[in-house]
C-alpha positions in Angstrom: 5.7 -19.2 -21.5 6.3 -16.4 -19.5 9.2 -14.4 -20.2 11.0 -12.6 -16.7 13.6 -10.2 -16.0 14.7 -10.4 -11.9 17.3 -8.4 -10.9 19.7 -9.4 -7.9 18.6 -13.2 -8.8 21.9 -14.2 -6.4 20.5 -12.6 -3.1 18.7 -13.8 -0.5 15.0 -12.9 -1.9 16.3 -12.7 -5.8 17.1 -16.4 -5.6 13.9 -17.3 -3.8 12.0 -15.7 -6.7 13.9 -16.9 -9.4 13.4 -20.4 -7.8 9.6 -20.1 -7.5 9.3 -18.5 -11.0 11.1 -21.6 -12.7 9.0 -23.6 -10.7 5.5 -22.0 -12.2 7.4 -22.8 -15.9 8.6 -19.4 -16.7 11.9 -18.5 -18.5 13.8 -16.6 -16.1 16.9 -13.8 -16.8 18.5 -12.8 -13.7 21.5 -10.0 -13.3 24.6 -10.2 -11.5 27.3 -8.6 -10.6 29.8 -10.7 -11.9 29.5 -14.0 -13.7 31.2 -16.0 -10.6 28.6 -14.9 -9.1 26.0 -16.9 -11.2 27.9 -20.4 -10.9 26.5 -21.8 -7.6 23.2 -20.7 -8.7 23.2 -22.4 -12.5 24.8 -25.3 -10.9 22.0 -25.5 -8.6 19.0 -24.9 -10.9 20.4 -26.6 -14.0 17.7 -25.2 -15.9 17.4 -24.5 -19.7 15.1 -21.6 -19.0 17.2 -19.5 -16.9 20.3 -17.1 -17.9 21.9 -14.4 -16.3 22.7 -11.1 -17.8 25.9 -8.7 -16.0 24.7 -5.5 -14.6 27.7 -4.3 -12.5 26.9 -1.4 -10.6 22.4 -0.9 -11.0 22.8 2.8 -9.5 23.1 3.9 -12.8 20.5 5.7 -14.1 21.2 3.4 -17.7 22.5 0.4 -15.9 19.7 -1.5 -17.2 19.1 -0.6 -20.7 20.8 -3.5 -22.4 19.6 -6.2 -19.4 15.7 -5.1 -20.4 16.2 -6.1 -23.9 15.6 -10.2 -24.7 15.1 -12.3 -27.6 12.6 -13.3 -27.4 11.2 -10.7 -25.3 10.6 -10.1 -21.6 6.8 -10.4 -20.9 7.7 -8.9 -17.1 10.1 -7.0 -15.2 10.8 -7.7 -11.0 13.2 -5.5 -9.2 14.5 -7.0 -6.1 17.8 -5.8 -6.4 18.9 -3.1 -4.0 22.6 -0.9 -4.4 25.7 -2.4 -2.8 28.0 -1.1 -0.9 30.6 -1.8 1.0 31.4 1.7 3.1 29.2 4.0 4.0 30.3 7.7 4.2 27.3 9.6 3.1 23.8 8.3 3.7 22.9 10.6 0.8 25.0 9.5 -1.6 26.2 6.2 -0.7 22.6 4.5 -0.1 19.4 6.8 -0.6 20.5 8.0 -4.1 21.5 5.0 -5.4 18.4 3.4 -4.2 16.2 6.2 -6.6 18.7 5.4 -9.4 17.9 2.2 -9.6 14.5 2.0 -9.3 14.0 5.1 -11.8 16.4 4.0 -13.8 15.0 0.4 -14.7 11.5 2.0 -15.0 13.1 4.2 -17.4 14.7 1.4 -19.2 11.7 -0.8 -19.8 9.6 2.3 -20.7 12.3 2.8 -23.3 13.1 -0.8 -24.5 11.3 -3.3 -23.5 7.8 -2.1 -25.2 6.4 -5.6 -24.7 6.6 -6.1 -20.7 3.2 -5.3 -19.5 4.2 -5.6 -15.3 6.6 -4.0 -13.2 7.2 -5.3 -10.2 9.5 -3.8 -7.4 10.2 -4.8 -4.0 9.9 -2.2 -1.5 10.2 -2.1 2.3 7.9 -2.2 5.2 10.4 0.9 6.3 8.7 3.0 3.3 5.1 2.6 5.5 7.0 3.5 8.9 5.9 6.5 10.1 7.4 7.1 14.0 4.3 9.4 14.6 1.7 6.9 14.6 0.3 6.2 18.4 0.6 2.4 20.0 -2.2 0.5 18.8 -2.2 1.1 15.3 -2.5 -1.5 12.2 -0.4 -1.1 9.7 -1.4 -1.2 6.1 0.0 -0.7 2.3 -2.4 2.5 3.0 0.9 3.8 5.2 3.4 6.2 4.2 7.0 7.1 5.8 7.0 10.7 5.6 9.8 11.2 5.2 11.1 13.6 1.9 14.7 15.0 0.3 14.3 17.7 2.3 14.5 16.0 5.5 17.0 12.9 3.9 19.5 15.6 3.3 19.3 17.1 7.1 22.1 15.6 8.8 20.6 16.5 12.0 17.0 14.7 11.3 16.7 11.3 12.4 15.5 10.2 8.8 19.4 10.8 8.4 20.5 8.3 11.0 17.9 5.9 9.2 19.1 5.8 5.7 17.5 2.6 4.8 14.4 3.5 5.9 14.4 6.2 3.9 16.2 5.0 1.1 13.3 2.6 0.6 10.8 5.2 1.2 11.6 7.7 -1.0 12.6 5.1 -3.8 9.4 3.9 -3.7 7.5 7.1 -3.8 9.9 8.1 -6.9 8.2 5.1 -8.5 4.9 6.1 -8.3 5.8 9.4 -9.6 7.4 7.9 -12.0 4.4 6.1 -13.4 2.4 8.9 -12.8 4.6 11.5 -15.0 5.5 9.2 -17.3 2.7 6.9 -18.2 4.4 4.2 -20.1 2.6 1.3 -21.4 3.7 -1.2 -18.1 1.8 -1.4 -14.9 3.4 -1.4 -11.5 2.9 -3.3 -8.3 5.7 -2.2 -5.6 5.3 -4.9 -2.6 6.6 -4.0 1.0 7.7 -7.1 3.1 8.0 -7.1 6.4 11.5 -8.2 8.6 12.1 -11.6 5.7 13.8 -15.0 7.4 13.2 -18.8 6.3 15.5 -21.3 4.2 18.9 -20.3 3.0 19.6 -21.5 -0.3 21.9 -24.5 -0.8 24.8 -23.1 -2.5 25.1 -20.8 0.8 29.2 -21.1 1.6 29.9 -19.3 4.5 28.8 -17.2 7.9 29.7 -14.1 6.0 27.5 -14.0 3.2 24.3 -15.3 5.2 21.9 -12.7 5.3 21.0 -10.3 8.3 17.7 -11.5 9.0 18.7 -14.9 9.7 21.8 -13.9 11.6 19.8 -14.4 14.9 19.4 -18.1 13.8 22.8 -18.9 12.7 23.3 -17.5 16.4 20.9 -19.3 18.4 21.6 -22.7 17.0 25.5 -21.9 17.1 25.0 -20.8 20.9 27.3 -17.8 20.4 23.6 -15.9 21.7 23.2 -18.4 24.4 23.7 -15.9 27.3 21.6 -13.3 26.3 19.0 -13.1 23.6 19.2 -10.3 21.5 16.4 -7.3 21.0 14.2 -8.4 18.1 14.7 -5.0 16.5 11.3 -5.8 14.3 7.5 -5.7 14.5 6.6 -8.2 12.3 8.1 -11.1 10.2 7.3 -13.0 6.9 8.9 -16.3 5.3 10.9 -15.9 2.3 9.2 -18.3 0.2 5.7 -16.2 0.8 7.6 -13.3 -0.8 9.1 -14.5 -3.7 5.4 -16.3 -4.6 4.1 -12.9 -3.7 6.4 -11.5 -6.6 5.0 -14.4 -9.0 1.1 -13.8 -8.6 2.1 -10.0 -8.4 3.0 -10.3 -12.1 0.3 -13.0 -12.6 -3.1 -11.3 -10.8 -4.5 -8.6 -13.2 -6.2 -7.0 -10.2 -2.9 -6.3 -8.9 -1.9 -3.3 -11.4 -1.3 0.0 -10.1 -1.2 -1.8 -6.4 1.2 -1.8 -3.2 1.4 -4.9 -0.9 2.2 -5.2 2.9 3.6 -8.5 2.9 3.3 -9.9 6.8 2.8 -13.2 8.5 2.5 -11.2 11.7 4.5 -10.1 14.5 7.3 -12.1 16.4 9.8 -11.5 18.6 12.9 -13.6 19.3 11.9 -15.3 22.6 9.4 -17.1 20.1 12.0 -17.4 17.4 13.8 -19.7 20.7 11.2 -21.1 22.1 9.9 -22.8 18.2 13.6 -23.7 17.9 13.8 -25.2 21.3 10.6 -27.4 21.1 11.0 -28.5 17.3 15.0 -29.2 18.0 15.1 -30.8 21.8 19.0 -31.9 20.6 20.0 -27.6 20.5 18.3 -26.6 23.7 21.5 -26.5 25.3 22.8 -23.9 22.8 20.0 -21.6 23.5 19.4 -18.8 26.0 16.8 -19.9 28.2 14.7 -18.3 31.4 13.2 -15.6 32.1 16.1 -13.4 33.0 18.5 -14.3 29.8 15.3 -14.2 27.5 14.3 -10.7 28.4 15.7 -8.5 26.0 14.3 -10.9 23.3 10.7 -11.0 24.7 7.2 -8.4 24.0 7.0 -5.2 26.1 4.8 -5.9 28.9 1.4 -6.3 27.5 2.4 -7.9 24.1 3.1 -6.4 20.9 2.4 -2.6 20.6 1.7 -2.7 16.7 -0.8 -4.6 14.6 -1.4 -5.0 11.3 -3.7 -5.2 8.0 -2.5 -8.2 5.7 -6.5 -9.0 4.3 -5.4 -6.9 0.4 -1.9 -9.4 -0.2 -4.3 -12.5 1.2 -7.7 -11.3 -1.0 -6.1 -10.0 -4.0 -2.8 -12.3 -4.1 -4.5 -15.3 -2.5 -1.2 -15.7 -0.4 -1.2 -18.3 2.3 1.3 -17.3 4.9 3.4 -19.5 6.7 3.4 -20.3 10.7 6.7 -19.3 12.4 6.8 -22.8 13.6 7.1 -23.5 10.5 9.4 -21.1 8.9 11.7 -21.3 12.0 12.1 -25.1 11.3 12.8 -25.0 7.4 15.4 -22.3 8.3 17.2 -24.3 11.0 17.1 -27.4 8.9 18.7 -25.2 5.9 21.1 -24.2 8.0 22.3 -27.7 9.5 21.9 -28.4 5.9 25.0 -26.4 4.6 26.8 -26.6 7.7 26.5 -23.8 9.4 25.5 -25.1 12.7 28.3 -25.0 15.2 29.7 -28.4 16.5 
């Protein structure tokens, strides 16, 4: 049986891999905040092979050194967790150098005690491959970089500053890498970079304030509060949930993955599609949807479709990864939705 650390098991992603893991028989320890935090979840999963383990604030560069230590041991390690905040004042301090803190700091960890993990696997960010420079047309690959550095993260006049995810994910990734390559320890890494993720909330889901932002525009479609005007898609490309988190599984599983990056895509979208999927698979919600030409403008391509491709052939070829058609990632999301409740009456 394989043995699994995930950290930020409760999130959106964290519980989608935690579920798939349990489902492929491993023995799953996930970390949380708090242990309210873990109650929905255990309730949900009642499962003998999973625990949870309180790591309270993972910026810390030793936040993790007692969560990597298991008896028996952990066999692998997958970092989904990102630092949380509620206010931020300094993109600097309040989200880029948390975001190297934690992924240094739980490489660090494992290299230190947990001698018997052999895989390391971190989520990363299709906004660490963005690079604004590159002409319309191009694909977009794992072979992508953000260039962005410190130097340019710390000018408060440089865009990279106005885009502190971005390069919060960028240059946490990149610290990764030089991570393994300073440090050598006696793990592998594979670091995987998803592009925008939607699909199926899970169950426990409780309220419009905790669902995630990606799947905001489909709590509002199906509401109607967007039913005016459909929103700018603010994204190239899109992938299911589920195809990450079982990324994350044969991540740990393929040995041909070591010492690998991933971009993880289904392809690109906008949110006139996102409507259009809802409107055909759900005739009962049409009224609650913007519709024509005029009200689904700002949600449609640029004249003469989408201005980006993409390169997916290394997470289909080395992964084996099957990904998902929007129509059917648009309908298991709406149905998760109704599910819980969140549709508006």
């Amino acid at each position: 049986m394989t043995r699994a650390l995930v950290t930020g098991g409760t999130g959106f992603l964290g519980a989608a891999v935690v579920d798939i893991l349990l489902a492929r028989g491993y023995h799953v320890v996930t970390t949380v905040r708090t242990l309210e935090k873990a109650q929905d979840m255990r309730t949900h999963f009642s499962s003998d092979k999973l625990d949870f383990v309180i790591v309270e604030d993972i910026a810390k560069l030793d936040a993790f050194d007692k969560a990597v230590v298991n008896d028996p041991p952990f066999d692998a390690v997958i970092h989904t967790a990102s630092p949380f905040h509620y206010t931020i004042n300094n993109i600097k301090k309040d989200m880029i150098d948390p975001a190297v803190n934690g992924t240094v700091g739980i490489l660090n960890s494992v290299k230190k005690y947990a001698p018997t993990v052999k895989r390391v696997v971190i989520t990363s960010s299709f906004a660490a491959m963005v690079d604004v420079n590159k002409a319309v047309g191009w694909k977009w690959s794992e072979r992508d970089w953000n260039p962005v550095t410190w130097e340019t993260a710390e000018d408060p006049t440089n865009s990279a500053g106005q885009a502190g995810y971005r390069t919060s994910k960028a240059l946490a990734e990149k610290a990764a890498w030089e991570f393994m390559e300073k440090e050598k320890p006696g793990f592998t890494l594979t670091t995987l970079n998803p592009s925008l993720i939607f699909g199926p909330v899970q169950p426990w889901l409780r309220s419009l304030d905790v669902i995630n932002t990606s799947n905001e525009r489909f709590r509002d479609f199906i509401s109607g509060a967007a039913r005016e005007k459909c929103p700018p898609t603010g994204s190239l490309f899109w992938v299911d949930v589920r195809d990450v988190a079982l990324a994350h599984a044969l991540a740990v599983e393929k040995p041909q993955s070591a010492g690998k990056r991933y971009f993880l895509t289904a392809g690109n979208f906008c949110n006139r599609d996102v409507v259009e999927t809802i409107a055909e698979s759900f005739p009962e919600l049409k009224d609650r949807l913007p519709s024509g030409d005029k009200a689904l403008e700002e949600g449609s391509y640029p004249p003469g479709g989408p201005k980006y491709g993409y390169n997916n052939s290394a997470s289909r070829n080395d992964l084996g990864l099957e990904y998902r058609s929007l129509k059917e990632s648009v309908a298991d999301t709406v149905k998760s939705l109704q599910a819980v409740g969140i549709a508006a009456q």
